[in-house]
N, C-alpha and C positions, 0 to 999 in steps of 0.2 A: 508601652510606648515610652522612648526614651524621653527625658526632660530638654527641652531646648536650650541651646545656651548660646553666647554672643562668641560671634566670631572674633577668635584675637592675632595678633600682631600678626603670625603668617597667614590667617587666611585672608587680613585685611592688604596684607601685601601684594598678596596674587592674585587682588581686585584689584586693585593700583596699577599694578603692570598690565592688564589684560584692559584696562579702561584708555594707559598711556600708549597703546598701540593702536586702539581706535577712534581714538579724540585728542591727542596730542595737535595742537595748533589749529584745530576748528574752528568757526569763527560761531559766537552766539551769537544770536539772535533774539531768542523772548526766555525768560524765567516765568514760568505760571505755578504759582502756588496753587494745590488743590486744597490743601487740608492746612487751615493756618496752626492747625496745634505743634505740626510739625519747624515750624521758624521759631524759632527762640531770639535768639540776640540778632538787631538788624541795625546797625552804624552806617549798612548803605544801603540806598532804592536798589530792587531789585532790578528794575528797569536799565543799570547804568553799567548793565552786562551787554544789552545790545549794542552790536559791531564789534566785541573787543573779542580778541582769541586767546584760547588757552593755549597759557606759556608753560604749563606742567601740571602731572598729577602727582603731587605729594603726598605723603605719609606722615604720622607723627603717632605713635605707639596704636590705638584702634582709628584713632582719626583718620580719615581722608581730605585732602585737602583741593580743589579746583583753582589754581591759580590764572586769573585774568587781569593780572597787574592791579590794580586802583582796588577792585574788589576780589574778595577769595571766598569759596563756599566751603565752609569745614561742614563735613559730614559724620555723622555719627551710624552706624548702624544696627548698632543695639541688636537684639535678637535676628530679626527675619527684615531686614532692611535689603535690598538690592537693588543697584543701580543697570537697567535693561532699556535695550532699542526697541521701539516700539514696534510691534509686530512680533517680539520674542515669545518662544512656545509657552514660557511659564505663566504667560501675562493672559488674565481671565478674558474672554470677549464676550461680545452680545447682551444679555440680559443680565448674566453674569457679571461683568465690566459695571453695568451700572449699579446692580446691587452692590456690589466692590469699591464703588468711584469713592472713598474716602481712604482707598489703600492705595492708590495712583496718588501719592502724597503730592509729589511733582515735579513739572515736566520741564526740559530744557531742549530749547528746538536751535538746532544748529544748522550749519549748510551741509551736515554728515547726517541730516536725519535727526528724529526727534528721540529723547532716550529719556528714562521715567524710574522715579525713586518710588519702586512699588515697596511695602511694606505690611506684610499681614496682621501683626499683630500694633505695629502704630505706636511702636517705642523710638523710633527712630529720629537723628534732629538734623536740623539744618540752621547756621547760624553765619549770619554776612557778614565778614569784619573786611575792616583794610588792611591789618597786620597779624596774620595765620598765629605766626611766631607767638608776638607779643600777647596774643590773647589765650596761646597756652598756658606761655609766663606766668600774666596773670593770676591763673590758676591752679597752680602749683605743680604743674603737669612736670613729674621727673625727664632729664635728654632720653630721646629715644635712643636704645642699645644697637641698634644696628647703623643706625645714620651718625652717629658719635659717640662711638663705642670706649673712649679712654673717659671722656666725659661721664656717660653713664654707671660707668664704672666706678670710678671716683664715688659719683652719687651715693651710689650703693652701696660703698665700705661706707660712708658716714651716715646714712638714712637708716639703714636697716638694720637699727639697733631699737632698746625701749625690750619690755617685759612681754611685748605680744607674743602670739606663736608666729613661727618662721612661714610655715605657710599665710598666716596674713599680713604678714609685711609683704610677700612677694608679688600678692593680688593687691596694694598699695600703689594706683598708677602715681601715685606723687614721691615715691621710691623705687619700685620697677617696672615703668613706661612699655605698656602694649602686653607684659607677663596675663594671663587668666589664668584659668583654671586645671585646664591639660597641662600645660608645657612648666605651671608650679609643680604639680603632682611629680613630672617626669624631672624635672632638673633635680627635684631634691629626693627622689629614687637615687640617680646619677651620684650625689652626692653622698649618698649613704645616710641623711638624716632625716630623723622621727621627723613629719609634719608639726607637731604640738614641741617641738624645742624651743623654747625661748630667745628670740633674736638676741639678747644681750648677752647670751652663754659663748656664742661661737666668736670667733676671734677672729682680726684680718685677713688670714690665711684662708679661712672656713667660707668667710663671706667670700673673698675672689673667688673661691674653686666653684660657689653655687653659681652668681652671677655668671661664669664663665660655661658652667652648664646650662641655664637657660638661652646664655647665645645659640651653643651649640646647638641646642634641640630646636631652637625655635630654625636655624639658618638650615635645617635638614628637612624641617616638615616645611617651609616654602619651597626646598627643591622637589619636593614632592608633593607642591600644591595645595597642604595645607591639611586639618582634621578634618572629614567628616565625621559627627556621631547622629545629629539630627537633620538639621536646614541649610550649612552651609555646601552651597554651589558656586564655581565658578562662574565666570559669566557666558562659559562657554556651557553653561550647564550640567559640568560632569563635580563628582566629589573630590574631594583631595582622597589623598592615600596613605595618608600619613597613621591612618589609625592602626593598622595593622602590624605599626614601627615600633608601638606603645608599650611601654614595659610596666604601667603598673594604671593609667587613667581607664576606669569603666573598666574594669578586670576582674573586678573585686569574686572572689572563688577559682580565680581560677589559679594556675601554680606560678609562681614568681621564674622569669625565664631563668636567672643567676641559680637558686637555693635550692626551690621548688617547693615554696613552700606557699600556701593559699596566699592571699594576696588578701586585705583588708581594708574594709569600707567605713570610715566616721565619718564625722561633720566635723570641722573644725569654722568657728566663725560663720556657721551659718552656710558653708558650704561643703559640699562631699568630696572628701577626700580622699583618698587613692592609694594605700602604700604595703610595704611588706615588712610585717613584722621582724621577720628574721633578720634582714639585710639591712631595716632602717633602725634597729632598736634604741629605745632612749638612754 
């Protein structure tokens, strides 16, 4: 069985768009918390969602964002998070549902129907500010690369420097905003270098061409919906397709598409990593 992993920046985008075509300017109604471990930061009553409509679904690298002017729901989705209408097939019923009812984290009833942050494994967060933004700020959260992409850029010639390895700067949301796991392995395939390089080695030039490779890959696997390798579904319930795109993430034996040469698996940081000797060598 494969390892699960958190969906990132594309597949979180094409829940963004597939949510903004179903609840774009809705009007709420009630916020029910089922499972309070899921609220974290709460600066406003939930309650002061009722009557106000959603003015957009935003993005911010994995975040999701609920905008209803005064208050905003940033959503985290961590592993196995999905936001679903209730009545949707994936969502448990009957005895089920109740053995379950602490994965119905919670619910949001609109005049579209009521729709439900189920959650199996119960990583997932939900936290109420009045300013999305400012409370990424806060937190060091790098510009997202697609929504202000000279910006992020920028970021990233000066952030992703220091003695780590290149692949964990690029899993640094406080350096490359919405990058994981997949689309680091595949940007720095693209780019021709070793995962275990040293961010301080490579130079201006080196840094723009990678950054400019994870836009790339990242802006081809949303046109195609995004990776599946384990849990992530659309809301329409189908997988992305983008895995099949993949030149070196979860390959590991098999022949590099470029060289053809086996394809190789370490950890770096604690995480598996994905590359081709031949093609990326140090």
């Amino acid at each position: 069985m494969e390892k699960k992993r958190m969906p990132e920046l594309p597949e979180v985008e094409t829940i963004r768009r597939d949510l903004e075509e179903c609840l774009q300017g809705a009007e709420f109604r009630e916020l029910r918390i089922a499972d309070p471990s899921v609220l974290r930061e709460r600066q406003v009553d939930p309650a002061t969602i009722a009557g106000r409509s959603l003015r957009a679904v935003r993005r911010r690298g994995k975040y999701l964002v609920l905008d209803v002017g005064a208050t905003q729901l940033v959503i985290h989705l961590r592993m196995t998070g999905r936001i679903l209408p209730a009545g949707h097939a994936a969502l448990p019923v009957g005895a089920e549902a109740v053995r379950r009812r602490q994965q119905f984290r919670f619910r949001l009833a609109t005049d579209r129907g009521e729709w439900i942050f189920f959650d199996t494994r119960r990583f997932g967060t939900l936290d109420l500010v009045q300013d999305a933004d400012a409370w990424f700020d806060e937190r060091g959260l790098a510009p997202d690369p697609l929504l202000d992409q000279a910006a992020a850029r920028q970021w990233f010639l000066v952030h992703a420097a220091g003695g780590r390895a290149i692949k964990t700067v690029l899993l640094d949301q406080q350096v490359a905003c919405g990058v994981g796991n997949i689309y680091a392995d595949e940007a720095l395939f693209r780019t021709r270098l070793h995962p275990e390089t040293a961010a301080d080695v490579l130079d201006y030039a080196q840094r723009g061409a990678l950054f400019s490779a994870a836009v790339q890959v990242m802006k081809e696997a949303i046109a195609r919906r995004g990776t599946t390798t384990s849990d992530y579904l659309d809301l329409n319930g189908n997988p992305g397709v983008f895995r099949r795109y993949l030149n070196v993430y979860r390959r590991a034996g098999l022949n590099c598409r470029v060289c053809g040469q086996p394809i190789q698996r370490i950890v770096v940081s604690g995480r598996g990593t994905h590359y081709c000797p031949t093609c990326q060598a140090m």
